[in-house]
C-alpha positions as CSV (number, residue, x, y, z in Angstrom):
1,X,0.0,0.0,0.0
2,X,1.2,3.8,-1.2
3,X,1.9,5.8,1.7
4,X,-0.5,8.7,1.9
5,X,0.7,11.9,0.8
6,X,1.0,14.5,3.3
7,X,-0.5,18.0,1.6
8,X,1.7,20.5,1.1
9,X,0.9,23.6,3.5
10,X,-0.7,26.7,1.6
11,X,1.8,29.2,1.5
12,X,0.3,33.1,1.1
13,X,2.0,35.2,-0.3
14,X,1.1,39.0,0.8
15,X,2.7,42.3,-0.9
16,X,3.4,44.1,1.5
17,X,3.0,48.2,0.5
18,X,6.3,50.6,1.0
19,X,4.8,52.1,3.8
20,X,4.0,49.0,5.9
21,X,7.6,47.6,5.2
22,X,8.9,50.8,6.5
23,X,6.5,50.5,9.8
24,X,8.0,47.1,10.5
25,X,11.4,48.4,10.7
26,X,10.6,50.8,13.6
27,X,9.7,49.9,17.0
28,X,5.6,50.6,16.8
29,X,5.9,52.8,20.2
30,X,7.8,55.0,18.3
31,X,5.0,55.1,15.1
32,X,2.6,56.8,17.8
33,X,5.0,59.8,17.8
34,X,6.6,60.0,14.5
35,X,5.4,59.7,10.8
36,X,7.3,56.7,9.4
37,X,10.8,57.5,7.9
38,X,10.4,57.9,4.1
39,X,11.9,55.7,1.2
40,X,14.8,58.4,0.8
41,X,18.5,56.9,0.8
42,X,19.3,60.3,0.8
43,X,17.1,61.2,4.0
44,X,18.5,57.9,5.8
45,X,21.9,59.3,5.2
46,X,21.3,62.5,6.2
47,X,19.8,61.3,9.3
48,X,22.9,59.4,9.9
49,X,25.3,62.3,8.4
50,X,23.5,65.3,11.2
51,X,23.5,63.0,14.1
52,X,27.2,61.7,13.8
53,X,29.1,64.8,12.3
54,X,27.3,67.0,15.2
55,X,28.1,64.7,18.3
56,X,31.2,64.7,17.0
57,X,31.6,68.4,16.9
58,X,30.2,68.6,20.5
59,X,32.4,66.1,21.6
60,X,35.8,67.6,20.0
61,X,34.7,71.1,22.2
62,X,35.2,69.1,25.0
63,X,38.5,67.9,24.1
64,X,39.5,71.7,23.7
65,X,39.1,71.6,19.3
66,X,36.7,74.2,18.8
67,X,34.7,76.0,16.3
68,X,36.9,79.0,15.3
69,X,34.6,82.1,15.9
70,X,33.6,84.1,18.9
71,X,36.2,83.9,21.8
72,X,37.3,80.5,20.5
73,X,38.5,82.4,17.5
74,X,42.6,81.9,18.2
75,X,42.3,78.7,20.7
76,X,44.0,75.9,19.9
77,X,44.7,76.6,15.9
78,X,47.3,76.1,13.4
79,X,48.8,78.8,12.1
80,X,48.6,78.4,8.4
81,X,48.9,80.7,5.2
82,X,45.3,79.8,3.9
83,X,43.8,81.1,7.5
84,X,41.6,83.6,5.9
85,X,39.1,85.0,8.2
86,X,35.8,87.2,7.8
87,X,34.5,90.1,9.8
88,X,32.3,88.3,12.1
89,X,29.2,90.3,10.7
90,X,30.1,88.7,7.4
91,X,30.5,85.3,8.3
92,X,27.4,85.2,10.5
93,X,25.7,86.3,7.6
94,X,27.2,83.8,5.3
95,X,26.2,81.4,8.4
96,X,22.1,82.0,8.5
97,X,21.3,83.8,5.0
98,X,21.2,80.3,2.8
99,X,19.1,78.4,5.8
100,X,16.6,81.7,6.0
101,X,16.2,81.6,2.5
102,X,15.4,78.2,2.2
103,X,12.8,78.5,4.8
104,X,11.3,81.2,3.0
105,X,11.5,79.9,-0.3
106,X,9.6,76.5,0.8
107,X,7.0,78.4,2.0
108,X,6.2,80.7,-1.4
109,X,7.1,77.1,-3.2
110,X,5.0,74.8,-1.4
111,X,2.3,77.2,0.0
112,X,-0.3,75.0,-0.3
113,X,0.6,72.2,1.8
114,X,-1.1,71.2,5.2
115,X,-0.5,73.2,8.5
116,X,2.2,70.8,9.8
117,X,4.3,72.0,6.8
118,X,3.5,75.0,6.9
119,X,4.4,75.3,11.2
120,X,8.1,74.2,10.1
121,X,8.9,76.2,7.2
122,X,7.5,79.0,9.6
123,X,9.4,78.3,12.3
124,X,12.7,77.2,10.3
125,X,12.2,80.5,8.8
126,X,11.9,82.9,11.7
127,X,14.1,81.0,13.8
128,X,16.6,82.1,11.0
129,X,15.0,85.7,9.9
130,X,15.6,86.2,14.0
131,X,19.2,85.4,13.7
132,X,19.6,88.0,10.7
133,X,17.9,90.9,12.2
134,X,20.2,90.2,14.9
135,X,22.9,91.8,13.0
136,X,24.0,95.4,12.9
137,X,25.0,97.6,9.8
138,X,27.2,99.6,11.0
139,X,30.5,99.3,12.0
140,X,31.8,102.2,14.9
141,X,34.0,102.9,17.9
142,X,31.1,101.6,20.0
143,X,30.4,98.4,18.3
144,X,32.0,95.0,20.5
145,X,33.5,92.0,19.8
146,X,31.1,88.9,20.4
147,X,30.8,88.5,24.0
148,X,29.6,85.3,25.2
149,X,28.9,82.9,22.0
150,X,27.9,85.7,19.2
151,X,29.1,89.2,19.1
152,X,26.8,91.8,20.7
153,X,26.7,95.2,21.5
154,X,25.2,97.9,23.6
155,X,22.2,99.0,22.6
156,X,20.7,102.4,22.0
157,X,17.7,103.8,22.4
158,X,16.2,103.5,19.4
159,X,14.2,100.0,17.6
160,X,16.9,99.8,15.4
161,X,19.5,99.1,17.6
162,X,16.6,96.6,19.8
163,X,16.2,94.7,16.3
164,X,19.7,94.5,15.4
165,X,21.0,93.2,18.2
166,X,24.4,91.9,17.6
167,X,27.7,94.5,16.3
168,X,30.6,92.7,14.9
169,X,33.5,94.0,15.0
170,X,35.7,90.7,15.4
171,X,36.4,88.3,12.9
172,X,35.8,84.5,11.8
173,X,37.6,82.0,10.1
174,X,36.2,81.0,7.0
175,X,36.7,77.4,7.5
176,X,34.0,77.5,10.0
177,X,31.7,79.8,8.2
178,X,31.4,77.2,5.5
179,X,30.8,74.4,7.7
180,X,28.4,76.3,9.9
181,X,26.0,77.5,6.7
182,X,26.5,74.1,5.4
183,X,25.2,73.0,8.2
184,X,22.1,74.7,8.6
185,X,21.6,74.9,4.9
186,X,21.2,70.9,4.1
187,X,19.8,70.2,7.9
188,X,16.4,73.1,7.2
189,X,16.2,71.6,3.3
190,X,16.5,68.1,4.6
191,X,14.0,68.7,7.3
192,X,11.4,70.3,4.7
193,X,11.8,67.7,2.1
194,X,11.0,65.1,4.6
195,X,8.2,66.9,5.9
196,X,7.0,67.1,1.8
197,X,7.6,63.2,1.6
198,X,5.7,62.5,4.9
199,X,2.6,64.0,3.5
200,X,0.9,61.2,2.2
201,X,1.7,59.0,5.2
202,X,-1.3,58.3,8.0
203,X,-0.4,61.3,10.9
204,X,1.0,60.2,14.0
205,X,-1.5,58.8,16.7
206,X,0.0,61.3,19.1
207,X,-0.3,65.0,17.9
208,X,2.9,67.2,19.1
209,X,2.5,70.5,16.7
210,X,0.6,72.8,19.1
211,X,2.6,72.0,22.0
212,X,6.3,72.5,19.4
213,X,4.9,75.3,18.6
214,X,4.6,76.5,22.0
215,X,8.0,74.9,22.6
216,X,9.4,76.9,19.5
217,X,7.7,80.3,21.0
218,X,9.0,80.4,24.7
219,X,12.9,78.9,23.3
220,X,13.2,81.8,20.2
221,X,12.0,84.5,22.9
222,X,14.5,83.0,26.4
223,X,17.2,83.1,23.3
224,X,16.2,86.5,22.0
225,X,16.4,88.0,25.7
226,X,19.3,86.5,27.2
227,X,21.2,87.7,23.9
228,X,19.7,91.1,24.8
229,X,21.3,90.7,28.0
230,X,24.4,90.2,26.9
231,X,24.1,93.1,24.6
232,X,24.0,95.2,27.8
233,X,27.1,93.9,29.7
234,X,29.3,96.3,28.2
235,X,28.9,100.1,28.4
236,X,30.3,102.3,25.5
237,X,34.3,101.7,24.8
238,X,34.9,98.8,27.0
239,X,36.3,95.6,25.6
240,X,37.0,93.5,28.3
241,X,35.0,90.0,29.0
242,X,32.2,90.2,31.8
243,X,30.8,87.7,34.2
244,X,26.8,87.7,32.4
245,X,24.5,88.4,34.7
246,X,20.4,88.9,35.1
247,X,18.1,85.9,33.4
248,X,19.4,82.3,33.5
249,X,22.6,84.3,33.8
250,X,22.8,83.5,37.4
251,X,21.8,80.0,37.3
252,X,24.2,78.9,33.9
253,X,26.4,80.4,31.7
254,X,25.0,79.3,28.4
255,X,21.1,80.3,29.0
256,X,20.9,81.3,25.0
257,X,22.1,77.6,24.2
258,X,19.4,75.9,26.4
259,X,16.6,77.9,25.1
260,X,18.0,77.3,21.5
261,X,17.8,73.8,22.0
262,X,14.2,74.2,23.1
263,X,13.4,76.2,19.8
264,X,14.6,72.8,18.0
265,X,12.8,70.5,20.3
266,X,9.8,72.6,19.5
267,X,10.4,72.2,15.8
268,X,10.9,68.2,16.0
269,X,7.6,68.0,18.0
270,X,5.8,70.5,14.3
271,X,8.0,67.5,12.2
272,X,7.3,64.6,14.5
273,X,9.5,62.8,11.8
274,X,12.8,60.7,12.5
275,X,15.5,63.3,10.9
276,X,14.4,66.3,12.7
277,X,14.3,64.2,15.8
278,X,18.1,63.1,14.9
279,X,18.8,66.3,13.8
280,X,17.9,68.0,17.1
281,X,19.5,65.3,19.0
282,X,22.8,66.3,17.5
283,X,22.6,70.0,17.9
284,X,21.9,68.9,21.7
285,X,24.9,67.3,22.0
286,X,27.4,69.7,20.0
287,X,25.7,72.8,22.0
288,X,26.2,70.9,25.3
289,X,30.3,70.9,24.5
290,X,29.8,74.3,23.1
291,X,28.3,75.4,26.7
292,X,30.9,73.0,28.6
293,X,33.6,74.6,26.7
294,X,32.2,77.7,27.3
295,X,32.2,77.5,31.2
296,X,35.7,76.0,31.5
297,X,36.8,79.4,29.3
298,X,35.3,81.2,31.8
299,X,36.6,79.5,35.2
300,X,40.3,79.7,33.6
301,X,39.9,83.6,32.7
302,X,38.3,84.8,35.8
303,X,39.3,81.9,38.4
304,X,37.6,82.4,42.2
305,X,35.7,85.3,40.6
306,X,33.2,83.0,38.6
307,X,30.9,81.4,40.7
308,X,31.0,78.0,41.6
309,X,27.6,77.2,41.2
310,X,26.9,78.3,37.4
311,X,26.7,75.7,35.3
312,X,27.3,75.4,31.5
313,X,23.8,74.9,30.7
314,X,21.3,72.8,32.5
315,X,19.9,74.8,36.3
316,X,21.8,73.0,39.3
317,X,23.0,70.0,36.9
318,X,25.0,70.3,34.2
């Protein structure tokens, strides 16, 4: 007698869509919070690009390599021939102009995409407008070299010098004017485009946009006003570096770094998609060497004069 013949299990076979294959390779807590990352090598490598390149900035302030503008202008560099430098108004402009105008060019481009689009290019493009009107035009025996992080003056009484904040009279390497606008050039075009490519994707169970854009509010405005308060340490011909005081002054050193970092926390929660997310996670980590940097600077120039208990950015912890 044959031996019966065992059937052959039915075997279907599902397509799965682009989206769904993208859902599986997230953990799904996270899909309650953030739209699934797009089918973009070049997003996914950007992602990884932002994340990396800025811990690794952050990281190499710690170890005393720094960014090569403000009063970090002459630490620690190589004297070399091809050194050339900008005035410090110029390179800040060269800094924020390209990211300002991509903001602003996404949002007379794409005007007539949803309001979570519409939020980031908004805020992108006022965090960045905010830097620009920061800036003075003129050039005088009053105006300071950047005290603090970025250059600032004291102002007058009139809305012009309230506006433009900041008078540059120092000077920049060029080096890190490129890789500064660089890096705020493809990070806001990279964020947008992601945003653009997340349109068509189901929305996040959990809505963040109203409470980032809250977020992005109360950081641009603590950043705004403790640069303002900086802009007031010195009084007309002085030069000399000053303890900051009045604000967060009193309770850290880098107050204007902490509430930048809320601005971008505030944008991530308008995105709520992966690269902004990385993106921010990044600038946390280069600003919190920046500020570390920042305070040791300070404790080496002014020794038992600065107090003990300012930290670089984070109240009574860090």
């Amino acid at each position: 007698m044959n031996d019966p013949i065992t059937p052959r299990p039915i075997i279907h076979h599902i397509k799965l869509k682009k989206t769904d294959r993208i859902k599986m390779a997230i953990p799904s807590v996270m899909l309650n919070f953030l739209f699934p990352p797009p089918p973009s090598l070049f997003v996914s490598t950007m992602s990884v690009i932002g994340l990396t390149s800025l811990s690794s900035a952050g990281y190499m302030e710690i170890k005393g390599k720094h960014m090569q503008y403000s009063k970090f202008l002459n630490v620690g560099v190589v004297k070399k021939e091809d050194n050339t430098k900008l005035s410090s108004r110029n390179g800040m402009l060269f800094s924020y102009t390209p990211a300002f105008l991509v903001g602003l060019a996404s949002l007379l481009v794409f005007h007539d995409q949803d309001l979570r689009f519409m939020l980031l290019a908004s805020a992108l493009t006022a965090h960045f407008l905010k830097r620009v009107f920061e800036m003075h035009k003129k050039i005088g025996p009053r105006n300071l070299e950047a005290f603090g992080h970025r250059p600032c003056c004291t102002p007058t009484d009139t809305a012009q010098d309230v506006l433009f904040l900041h008078k540059y009279s120092g000077s920049m390497l060029l080096e890190s004017a490129i890789i500064i606008s660089s890096s705020y050039t493809f990070s806001t075009a990279t964020m947008i485009y992601t945003q653009y490519l997340s349109k068509d994707f189901p929305e996040p169970l959990v809505d963040l946009k109203y409470i980032g854009t809250g977020l992005f509010v109360v950081g641009i405005i603590g950043n705004f006003y403790h640069h303002y308060l900086l802009a007031n340490l010195r009084k007309n011909g002085e030069r000399e570096y000053k303890i900051p005081q009045g604000g967060l002054f009193d309770l850290v050193i880098c107050p204007h770094y902490l509430f930048e970092i809320l601005g971008y926390v505030g944008i991530s929660c308008i995105s709520q998609t992966l690269y902004a997310f990385a993106f921010t996670l990044g600038t946390i980590a280069y600003l919190t060497g920046r500020s570390y940097a920042t305070r040791e600077w300070y404790l080496s120039k002014f020794g038992d004069k600065f107090p003990k208990n300012v930290k670089a950015f984070i109240p009574y912890i860090f």
